[in-house]
C-alpha positions as CSV (number, residue, x, y, z in Angstrom):
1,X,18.9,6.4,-16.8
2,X,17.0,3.8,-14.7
3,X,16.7,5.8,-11.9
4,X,15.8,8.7,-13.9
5,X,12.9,6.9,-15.6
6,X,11.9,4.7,-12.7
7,X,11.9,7.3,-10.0
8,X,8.6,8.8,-10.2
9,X,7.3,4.8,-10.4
10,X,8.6,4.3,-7.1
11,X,8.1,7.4,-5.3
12,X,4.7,7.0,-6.2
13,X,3.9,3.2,-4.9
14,X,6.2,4.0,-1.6
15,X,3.9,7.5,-0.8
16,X,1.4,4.6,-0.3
17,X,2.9,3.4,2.6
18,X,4.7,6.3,4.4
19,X,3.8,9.7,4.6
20,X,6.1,11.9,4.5
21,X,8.2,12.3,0.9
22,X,11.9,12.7,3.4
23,X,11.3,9.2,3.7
24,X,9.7,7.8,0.8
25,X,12.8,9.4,-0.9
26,X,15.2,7.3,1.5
27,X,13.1,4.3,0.7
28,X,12.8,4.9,-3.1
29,X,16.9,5.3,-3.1
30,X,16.9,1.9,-0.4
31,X,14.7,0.0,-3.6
32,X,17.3,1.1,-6.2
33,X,19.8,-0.5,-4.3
34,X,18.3,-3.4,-4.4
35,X,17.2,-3.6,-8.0
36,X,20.5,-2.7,-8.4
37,X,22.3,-5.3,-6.6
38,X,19.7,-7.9,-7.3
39,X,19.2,-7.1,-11.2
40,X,20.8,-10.1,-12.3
41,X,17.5,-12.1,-10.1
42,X,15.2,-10.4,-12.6
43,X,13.4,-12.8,-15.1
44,X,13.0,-11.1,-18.2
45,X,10.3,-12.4,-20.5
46,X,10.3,-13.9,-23.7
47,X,8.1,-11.3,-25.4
48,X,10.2,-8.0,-25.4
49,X,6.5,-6.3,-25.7
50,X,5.7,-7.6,-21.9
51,X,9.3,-6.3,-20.3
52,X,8.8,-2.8,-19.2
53,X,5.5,-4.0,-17.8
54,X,7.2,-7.0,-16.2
55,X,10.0,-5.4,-14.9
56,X,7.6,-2.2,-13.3
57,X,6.0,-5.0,-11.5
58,X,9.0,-6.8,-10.5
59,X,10.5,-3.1,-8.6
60,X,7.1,-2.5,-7.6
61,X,7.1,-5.7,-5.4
62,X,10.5,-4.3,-4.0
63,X,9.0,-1.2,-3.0
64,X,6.1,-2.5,-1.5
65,X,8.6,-4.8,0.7
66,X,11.1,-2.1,1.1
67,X,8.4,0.0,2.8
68,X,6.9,-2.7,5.1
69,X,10.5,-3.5,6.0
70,X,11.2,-0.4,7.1
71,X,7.6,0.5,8.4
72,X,8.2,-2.5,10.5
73,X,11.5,-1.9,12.1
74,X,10.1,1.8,13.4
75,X,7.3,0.9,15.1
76,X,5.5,-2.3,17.1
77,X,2.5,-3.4,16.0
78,X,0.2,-4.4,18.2
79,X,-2.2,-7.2,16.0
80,X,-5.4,-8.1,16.6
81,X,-5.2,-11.9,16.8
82,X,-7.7,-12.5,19.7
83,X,-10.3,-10.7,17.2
84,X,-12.2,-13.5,14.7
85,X,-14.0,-12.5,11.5
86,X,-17.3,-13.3,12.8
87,X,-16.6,-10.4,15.1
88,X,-15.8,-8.1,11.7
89,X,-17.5,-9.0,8.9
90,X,-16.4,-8.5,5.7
91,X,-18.5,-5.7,3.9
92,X,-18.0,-4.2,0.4
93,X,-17.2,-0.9,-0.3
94,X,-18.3,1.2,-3.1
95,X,-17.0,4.6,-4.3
96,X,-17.9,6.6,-6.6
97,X,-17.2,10.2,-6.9
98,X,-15.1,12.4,-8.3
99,X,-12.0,12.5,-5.9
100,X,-8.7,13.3,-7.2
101,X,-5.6,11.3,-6.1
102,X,-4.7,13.4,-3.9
103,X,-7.8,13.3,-1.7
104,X,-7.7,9.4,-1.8
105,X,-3.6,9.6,-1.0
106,X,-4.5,11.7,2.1
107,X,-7.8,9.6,2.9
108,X,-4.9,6.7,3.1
109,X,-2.4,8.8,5.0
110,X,-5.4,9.6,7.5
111,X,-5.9,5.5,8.8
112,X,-3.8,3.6,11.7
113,X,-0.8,2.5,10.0
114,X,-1.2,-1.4,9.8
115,X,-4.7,-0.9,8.2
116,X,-2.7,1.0,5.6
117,X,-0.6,-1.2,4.9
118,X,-2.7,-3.8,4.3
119,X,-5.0,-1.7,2.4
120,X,-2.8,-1.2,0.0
121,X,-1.4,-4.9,-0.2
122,X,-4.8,-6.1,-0.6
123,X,-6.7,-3.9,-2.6
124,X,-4.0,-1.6,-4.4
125,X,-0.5,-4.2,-5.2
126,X,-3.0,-7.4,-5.2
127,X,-1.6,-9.7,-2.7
128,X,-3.7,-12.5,-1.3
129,X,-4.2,-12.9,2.8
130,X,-1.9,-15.3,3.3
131,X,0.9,-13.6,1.3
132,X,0.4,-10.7,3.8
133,X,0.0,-12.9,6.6
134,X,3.9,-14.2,5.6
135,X,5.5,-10.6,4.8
136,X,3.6,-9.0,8.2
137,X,4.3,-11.5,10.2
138,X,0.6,-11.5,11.5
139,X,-2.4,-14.1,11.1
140,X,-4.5,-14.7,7.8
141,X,-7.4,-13.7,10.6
142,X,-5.9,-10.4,11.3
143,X,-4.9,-9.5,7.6
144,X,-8.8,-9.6,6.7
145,X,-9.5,-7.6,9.8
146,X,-7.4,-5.4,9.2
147,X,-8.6,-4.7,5.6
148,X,-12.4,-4.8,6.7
149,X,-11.2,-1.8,9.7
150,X,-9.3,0.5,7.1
151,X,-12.2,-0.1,4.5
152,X,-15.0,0.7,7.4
153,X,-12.5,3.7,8.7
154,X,-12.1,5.2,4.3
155,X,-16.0,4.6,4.0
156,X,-16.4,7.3,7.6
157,X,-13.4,9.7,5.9
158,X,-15.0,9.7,2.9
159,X,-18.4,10.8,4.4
160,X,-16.8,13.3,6.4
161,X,-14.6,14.7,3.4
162,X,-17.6,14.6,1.6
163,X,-20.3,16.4,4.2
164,X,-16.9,18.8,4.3
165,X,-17.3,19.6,0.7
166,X,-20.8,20.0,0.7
167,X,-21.0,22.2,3.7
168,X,-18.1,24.7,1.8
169,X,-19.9,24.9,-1.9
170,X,-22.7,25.0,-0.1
C-alpha cells in the first residue's frame, strides 16, 4: 500500500534529477528499499495531523540522496573550484509565464548535469550551500556557481523556448 500511494511522490522528485523514467523507476524502487529497511529511523511526530507531510519529506530527502548517489557513481564531475564568486555573480531570476511542468521538467533536463542537480537542491528540495557542498562532495564556492550557471543557462532556454513559441503562433 506504501508503495502504491507513495510511488508517484517519488517518481516525481527523482525525474528531477535523471532523465530517463528506466532509471528513475530503478531509483524510485532503490528509495523504497531504503525506507523500507530504514523505517524504524523515521521520527514520527507528535501531531498525527503533521505525519503524512512529515513523512513525504522524510522519503523525499531519500530520493533526492538516492539520485545524487547514483548520479555520482556514473559519471566524474569535473568542479569548478579554481572559479570564485566574484568571477559569477549571483543574479536573480524571475519567471513568469505560463509554462506547464512539462516545459520547466525539460528546461531542467536540457542543463549540464551538476547544475541540475544543484538547481534542484537549492531552489526546488531547499538545501542550504553547505549542505550540498557535504552531499556533492564539492566546495560551498562551487555550489553557488553552480546554481548562478544553471539559473543564467534556464533564463537563455527560456528565451529561446519562448522566441520558439512566438515564432510558431506567430
Amino acid at each position: 500500500m506504501m508503495y502504491k500511494s507513495f510511488y508517484g511522490y517519488l517518481m516525481g522528485i527523482i525525474l528531477r534529477y535523471v532523465n530517463n523514467s528506466y532509471d528513475g523507476e530503478e531509483l524510485v524502487n532503490d528509495c523504497f528499499i531504503k525506507i523500507f529497511k530504514n523505517i524504524d529511523s523515521f521520527q514520527p511526530p507528535s501531531n498525527s495531523v503533521a505525519l503524512q507531510k512529515t513523512f513525504k519529506g522524510w522519503i523525499a530527502r531519500i530520493a533526492s540522496r538516492t539520485a545524487i548517489d547514483k548520479l555520482r557513481t556514473l559519471k566524474n564531475q569535473s568542479y569548478v573550484d579554481d572559479l570564485s564568486e566574484a568571477e559569477h555573480p549571483v543574479s536573480n531570476v524571475s519567471v513568469t509565464s505560463d509554462l506547464h511542468v512539462q516545459d520547466i521538467l525539460k528546461l531542467l533536463n536540457d542543463l549540464p548535469e551538476t547544475h541540475r542537480l544543484v538547481f534542484n537542491l537549492y531552489e526546488i528540495e531547499g538545501f542550504a550551500h553547505d549542505e550540498i557542498s557535504k552531499m556533492m562532495n564539492i566546495p560551498e564556492s562551487s555550489s553557488r556557481v553552480y546554481l548562478t550557471r544553471a539559473k543564467n543557462k534556464l533564463r537563455t532556454l527560456y528565451l529561446k523556448t519562448m522566441v520558439n513559441s512566438y515564432e510558431k503562433n506567430g
